[in-house]
C-alpha positions as CSV (number, residue, x, y, z in Angstrom):
1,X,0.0,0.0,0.0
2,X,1.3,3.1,-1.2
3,X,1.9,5.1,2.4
4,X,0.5,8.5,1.2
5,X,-3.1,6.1,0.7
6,X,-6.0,6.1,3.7
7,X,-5.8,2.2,5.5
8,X,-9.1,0.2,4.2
9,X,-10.4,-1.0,7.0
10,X,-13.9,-3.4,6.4
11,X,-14.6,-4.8,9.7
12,X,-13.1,-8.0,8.5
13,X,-10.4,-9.8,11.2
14,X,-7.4,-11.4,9.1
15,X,-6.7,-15.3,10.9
16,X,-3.6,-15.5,12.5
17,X,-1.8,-18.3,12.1
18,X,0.6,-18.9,15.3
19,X,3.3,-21.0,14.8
20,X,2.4,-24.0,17.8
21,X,6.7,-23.7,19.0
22,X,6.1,-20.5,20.1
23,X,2.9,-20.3,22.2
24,X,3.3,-20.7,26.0
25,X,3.1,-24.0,27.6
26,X,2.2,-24.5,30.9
27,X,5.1,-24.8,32.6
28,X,6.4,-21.5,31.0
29,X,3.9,-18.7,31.9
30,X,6.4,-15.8,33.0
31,X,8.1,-13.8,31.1
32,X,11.2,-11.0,32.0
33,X,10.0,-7.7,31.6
34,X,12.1,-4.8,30.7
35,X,12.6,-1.7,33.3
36,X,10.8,0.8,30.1
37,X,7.5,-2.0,30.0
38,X,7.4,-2.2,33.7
39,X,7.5,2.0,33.6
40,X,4.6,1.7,30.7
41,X,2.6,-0.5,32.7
42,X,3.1,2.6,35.8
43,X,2.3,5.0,33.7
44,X,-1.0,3.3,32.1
45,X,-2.0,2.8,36.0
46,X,-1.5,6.1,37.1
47,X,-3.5,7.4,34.1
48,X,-6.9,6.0,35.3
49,X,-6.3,5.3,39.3
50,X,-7.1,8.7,39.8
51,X,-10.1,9.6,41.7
52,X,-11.9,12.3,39.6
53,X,-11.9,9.2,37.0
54,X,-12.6,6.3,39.7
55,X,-15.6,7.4,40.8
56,X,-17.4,6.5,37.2
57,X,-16.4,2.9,37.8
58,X,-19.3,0.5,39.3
59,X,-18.5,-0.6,42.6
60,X,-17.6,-4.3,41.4
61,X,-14.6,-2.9,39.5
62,X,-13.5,-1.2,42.8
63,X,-14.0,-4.0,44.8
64,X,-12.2,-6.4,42.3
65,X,-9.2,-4.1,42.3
66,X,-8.7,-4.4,45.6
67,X,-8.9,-8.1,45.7
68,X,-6.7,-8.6,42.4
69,X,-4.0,-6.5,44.3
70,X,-1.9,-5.0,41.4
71,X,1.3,-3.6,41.9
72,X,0.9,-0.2,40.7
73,X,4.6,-0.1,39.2
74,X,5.2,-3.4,37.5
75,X,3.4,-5.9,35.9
76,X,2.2,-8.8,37.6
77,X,3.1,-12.4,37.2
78,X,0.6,-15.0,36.2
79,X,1.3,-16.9,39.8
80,X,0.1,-13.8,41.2
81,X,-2.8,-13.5,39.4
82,X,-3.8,-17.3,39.8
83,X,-3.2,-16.7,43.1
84,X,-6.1,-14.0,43.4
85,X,-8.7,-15.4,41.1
86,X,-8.6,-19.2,41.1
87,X,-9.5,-19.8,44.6
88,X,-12.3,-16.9,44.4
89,X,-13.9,-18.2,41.0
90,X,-12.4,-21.5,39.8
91,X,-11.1,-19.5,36.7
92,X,-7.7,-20.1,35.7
93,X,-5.3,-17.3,34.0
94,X,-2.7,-18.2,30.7
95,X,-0.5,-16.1,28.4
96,X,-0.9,-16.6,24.7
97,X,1.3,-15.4,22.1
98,X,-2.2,-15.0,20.4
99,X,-3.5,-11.5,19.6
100,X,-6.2,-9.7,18.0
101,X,-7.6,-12.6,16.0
102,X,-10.9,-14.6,15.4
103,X,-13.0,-15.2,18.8
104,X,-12.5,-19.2,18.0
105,X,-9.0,-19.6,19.8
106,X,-10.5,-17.4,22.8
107,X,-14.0,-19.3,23.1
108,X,-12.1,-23.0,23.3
109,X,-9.9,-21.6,26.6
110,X,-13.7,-19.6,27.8
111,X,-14.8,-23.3,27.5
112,X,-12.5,-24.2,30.0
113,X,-12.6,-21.6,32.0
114,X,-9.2,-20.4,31.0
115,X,-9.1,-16.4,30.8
116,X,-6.3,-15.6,28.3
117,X,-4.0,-12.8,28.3
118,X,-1.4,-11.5,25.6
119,X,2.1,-11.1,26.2
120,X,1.6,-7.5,24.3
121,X,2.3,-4.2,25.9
122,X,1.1,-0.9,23.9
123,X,3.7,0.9,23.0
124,X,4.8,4.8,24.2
125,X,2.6,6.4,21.5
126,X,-0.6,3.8,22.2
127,X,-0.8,5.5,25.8
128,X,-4.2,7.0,25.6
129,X,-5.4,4.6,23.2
130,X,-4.6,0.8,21.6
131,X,-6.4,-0.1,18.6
132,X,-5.6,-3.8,19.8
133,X,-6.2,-5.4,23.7
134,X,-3.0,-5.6,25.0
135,X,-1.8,-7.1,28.4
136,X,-3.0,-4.1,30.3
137,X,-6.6,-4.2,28.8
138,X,-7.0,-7.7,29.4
139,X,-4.9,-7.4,33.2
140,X,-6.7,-4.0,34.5
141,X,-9.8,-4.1,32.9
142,X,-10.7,-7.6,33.0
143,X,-9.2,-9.4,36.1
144,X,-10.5,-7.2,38.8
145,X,-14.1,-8.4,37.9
146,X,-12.9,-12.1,37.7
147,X,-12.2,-12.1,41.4
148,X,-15.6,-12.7,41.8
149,X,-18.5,-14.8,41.3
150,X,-21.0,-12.9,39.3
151,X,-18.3,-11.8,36.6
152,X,-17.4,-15.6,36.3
153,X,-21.3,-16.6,36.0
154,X,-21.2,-13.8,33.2
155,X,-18.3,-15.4,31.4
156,X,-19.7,-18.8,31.6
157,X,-22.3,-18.0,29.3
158,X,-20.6,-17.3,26.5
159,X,-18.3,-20.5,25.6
160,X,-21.3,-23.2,25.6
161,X,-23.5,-20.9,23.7
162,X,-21.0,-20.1,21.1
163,X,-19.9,-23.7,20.6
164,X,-22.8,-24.6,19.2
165,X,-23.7,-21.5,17.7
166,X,-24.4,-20.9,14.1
167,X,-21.9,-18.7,11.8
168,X,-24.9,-15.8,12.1
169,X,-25.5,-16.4,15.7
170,X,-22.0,-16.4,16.5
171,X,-21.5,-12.7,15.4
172,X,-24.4,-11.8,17.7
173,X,-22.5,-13.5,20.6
174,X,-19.3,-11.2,19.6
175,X,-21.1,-8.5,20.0
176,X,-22.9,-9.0,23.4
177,X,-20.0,-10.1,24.8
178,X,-18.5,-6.6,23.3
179,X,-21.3,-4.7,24.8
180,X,-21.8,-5.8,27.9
181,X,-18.0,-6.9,29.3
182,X,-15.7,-5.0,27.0
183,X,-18.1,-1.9,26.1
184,X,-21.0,-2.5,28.8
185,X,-22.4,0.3,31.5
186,X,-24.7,0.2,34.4
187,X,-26.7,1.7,36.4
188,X,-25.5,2.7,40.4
189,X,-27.6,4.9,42.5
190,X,-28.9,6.5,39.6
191,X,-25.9,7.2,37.5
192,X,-24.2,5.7,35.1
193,X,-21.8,3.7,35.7
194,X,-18.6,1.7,33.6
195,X,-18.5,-1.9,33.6
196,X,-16.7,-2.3,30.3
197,X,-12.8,-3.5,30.5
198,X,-12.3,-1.6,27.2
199,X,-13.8,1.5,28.5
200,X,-11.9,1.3,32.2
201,X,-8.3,0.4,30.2
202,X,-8.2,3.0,27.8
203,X,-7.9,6.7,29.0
204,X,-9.5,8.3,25.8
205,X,-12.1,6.0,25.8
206,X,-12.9,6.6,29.5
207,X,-12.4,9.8,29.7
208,X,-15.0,10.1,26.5
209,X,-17.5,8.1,28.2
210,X,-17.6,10.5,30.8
211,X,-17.8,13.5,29.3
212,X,-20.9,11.7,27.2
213,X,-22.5,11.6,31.3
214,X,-21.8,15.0,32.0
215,X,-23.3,16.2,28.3
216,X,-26.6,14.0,28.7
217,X,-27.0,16.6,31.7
218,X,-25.6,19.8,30.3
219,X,-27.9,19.4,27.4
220,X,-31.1,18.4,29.4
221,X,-31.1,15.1,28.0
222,X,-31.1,14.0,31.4
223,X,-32.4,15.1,34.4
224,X,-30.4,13.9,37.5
225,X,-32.6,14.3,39.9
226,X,-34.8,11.3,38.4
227,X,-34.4,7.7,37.8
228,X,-32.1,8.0,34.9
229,X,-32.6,4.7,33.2
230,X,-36.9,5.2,32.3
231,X,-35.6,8.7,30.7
232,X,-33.0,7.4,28.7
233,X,-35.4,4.3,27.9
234,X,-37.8,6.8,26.4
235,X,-35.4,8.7,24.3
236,X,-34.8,5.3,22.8
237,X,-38.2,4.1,22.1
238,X,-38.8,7.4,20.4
239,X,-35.4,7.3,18.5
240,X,-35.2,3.9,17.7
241,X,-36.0,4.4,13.6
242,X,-33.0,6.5,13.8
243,X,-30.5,4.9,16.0
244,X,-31.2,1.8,13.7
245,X,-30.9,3.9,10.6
246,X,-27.3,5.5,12.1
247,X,-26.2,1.3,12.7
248,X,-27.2,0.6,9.3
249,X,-24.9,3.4,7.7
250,X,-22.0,2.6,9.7
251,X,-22.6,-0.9,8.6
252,X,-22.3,0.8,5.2
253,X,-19.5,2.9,6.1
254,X,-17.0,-0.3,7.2
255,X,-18.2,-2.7,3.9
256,X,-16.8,0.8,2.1
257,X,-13.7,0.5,4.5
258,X,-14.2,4.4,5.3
259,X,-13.7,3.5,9.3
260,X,-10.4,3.5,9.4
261,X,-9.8,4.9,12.1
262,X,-11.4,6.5,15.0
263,X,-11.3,10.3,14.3
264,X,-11.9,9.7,10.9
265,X,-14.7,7.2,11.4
266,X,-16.6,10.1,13.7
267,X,-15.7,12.6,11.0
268,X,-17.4,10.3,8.7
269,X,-20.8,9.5,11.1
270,X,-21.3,13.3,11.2
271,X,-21.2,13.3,8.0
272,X,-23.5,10.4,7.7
273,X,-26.0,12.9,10.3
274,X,-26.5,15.4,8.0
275,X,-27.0,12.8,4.8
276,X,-29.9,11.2,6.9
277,X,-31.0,14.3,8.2
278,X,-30.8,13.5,11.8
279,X,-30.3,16.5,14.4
280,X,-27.0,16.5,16.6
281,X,-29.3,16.6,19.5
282,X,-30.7,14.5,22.6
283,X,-29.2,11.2,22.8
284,X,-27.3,12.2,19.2
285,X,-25.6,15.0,20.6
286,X,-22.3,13.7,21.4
287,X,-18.9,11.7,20.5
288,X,-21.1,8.7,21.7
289,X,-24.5,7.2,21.7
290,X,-25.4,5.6,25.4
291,X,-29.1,3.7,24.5
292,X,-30.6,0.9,26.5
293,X,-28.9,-2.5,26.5
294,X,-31.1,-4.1,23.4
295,X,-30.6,-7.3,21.9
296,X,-32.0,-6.3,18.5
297,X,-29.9,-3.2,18.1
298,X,-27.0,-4.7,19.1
299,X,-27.4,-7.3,16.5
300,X,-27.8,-4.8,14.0
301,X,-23.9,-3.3,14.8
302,X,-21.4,-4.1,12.2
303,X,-19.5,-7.0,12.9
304,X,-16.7,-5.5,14.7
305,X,-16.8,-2.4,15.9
306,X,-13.2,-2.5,17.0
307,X,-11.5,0.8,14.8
308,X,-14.4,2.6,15.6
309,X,-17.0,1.9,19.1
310,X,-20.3,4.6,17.7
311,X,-22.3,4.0,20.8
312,X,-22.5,2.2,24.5
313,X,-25.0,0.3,25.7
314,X,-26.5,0.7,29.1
315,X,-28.3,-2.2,32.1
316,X,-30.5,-1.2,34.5
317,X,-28.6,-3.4,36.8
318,X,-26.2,-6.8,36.6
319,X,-29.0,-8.5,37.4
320,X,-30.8,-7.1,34.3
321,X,-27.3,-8.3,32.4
322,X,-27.3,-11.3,33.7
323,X,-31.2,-11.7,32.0
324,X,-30.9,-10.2,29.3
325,X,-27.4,-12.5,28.4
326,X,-29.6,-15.4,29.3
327,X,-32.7,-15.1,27.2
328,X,-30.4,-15.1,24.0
329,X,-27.8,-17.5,25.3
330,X,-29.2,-20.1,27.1
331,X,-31.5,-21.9,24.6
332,X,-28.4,-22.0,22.3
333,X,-26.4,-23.2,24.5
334,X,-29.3,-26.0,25.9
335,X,-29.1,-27.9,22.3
336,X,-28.8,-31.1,21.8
């Protein structure tokens, strides 16, 4: 590609094909890290353990980081993290050489109740933002929550449903698992809250969620001093045509390969606004759209949403996650 030319990016994952010599075995977990990826790791810590950012997290993230205790400086060994989950939940952590590739290699270990993580660390220019998980993603964002039960239950239901899944249902599985543990919020005492490891490990991201809170007020989209979840619930009944019909042009947009990255792919939905002639208002008037956690919309995103993550989608509670996960599933995974 000539280096002057935009990337095409279609939403399609390339399989990567891992030579079998180099993966980790069991016996050989731990790896040497140098002084600069040990000062990375700080420095990604330091980012987000900050209070004015903390306080967006749900209470189960807080609790989990406490439980998973992280050294703040250097990243952890896999004994340590065994150590702190396996007892609690029963789930085991392994490093993979594997990296941002097709769910398959992920779902087997799920299947097992093997959490993988990569041996990748962003880089010094990936601080704010990694188009790919990395160690940290999967280490901060992730393993605080699999100190404990209800974040194991959640992760349970993903490997025997997707196993015997079809292709089509399969890319609906991807994307509730994207929405709800990698992208997912919740409601706690009537604010919104971040679940998501993708949104707690990424600074930009996080700090863009936020703001998205702070706007829904500002603008009067919603009022505070009310349950939050009914209000936003009715901005989405009465936008739903729309909110489908924004979907359906990103769809468009990444069969084109026009998301190719994430300031160009917003540059590209406003654009995409004005073509449908849909206001920059209510629930449409930010970076992102927060709407209900719905099983049809979600369905409708394109098939990854990795370059560029349009909207979030929000629980009423874990309980209500846990539900609404199990109506779609449990009969798939109950076949014979």
């Amino acid at each position: 590609m000539d280096k002057n030319q935009t990337p095409i990016y279609t939403g399609d994952i390339a399989a990567e094909h891992i030579d079998p010599t180099r993966e980790y075995t069991t016996e050989n977990q731990e790896i040497n890290f140098s002084n600069e990826q040990h000062a990375i790791w700080a420095d990604l810590f330091a980012g987000v353990h900050q209070p004015y950012l903390l306080e967006h997290l749900c209470r189960e993230y807080t609790r989990g980081l406490e439980l998973l205790e992280l050294d703040p400086y250097r990243i952890p060994t896999v004994t340590h993290l065994n150590g702190r989950i396996t007892p609690r939940t029963g789930w085991h952590i392994e490093r993979t050489v594997v990296r941002y590739t097709l769910a398959d290699d992920w779902y087997k270990k799920f299947g097992q109740r093997i959490f993988l993580i990569t041996d990748y660390l962003r880089t010094r220019d990936q601080m704010e933002f990694t188009p790919e998980p990395d160690m940290f993603h999967d280490i901060f964002g992730h393993l605080p929550f699999l100190t404990q039960k209800f974040y194991a239950d959640i992760e349970d239901k993903f490997a025997p449903a997707y196993m015997k899944a079809t292709q089509e249902e399969r890319e609906v599985i991807k994307r509730l698992a994207w929405y709800s543990t990698e992208f997912g919020l919740v409601v706690q005492d009537n604010r919104f809250k971040v679940f998501g490891a993708g949104i707690i490990s990424g600074r930009k991201e996080l700090t863009r969620t936020i703001m998205e809170f702070y706007r829904l007020g500002r603008d009067n989209a919603i009022d505070y001093t009310r349950p939050i979840f009914p209000q936003l619930n009715a901005h989405f009944q009465a936008n739903k045509t729309n909110l489908h019909r924004i979907i359906d042009g990103v769809n468009a947009l990444h069969q084109k390969g026009q998301m190719s990255s994430a300031d160009e792919g917003w540059n590209v939905v406003l654009s995409l606004y004005k073509n449908l002639g849909i206001k920059q208002e209510g629930m449409f008037g930010g970076e992102v759209i927060i709407a209900p956690f719905d099983i049809e919309t979600i369905a409708r995103i394109p098939k990854t949403v990795y370059a560029f993550n349009p909207m979030l989608f929000v629980c009423e509670s874990l309980e209500q996650m846990d539900k609404l996960l199990d109506s779609y599933l449990k009969p798939i995974a109950m076949r014979n």
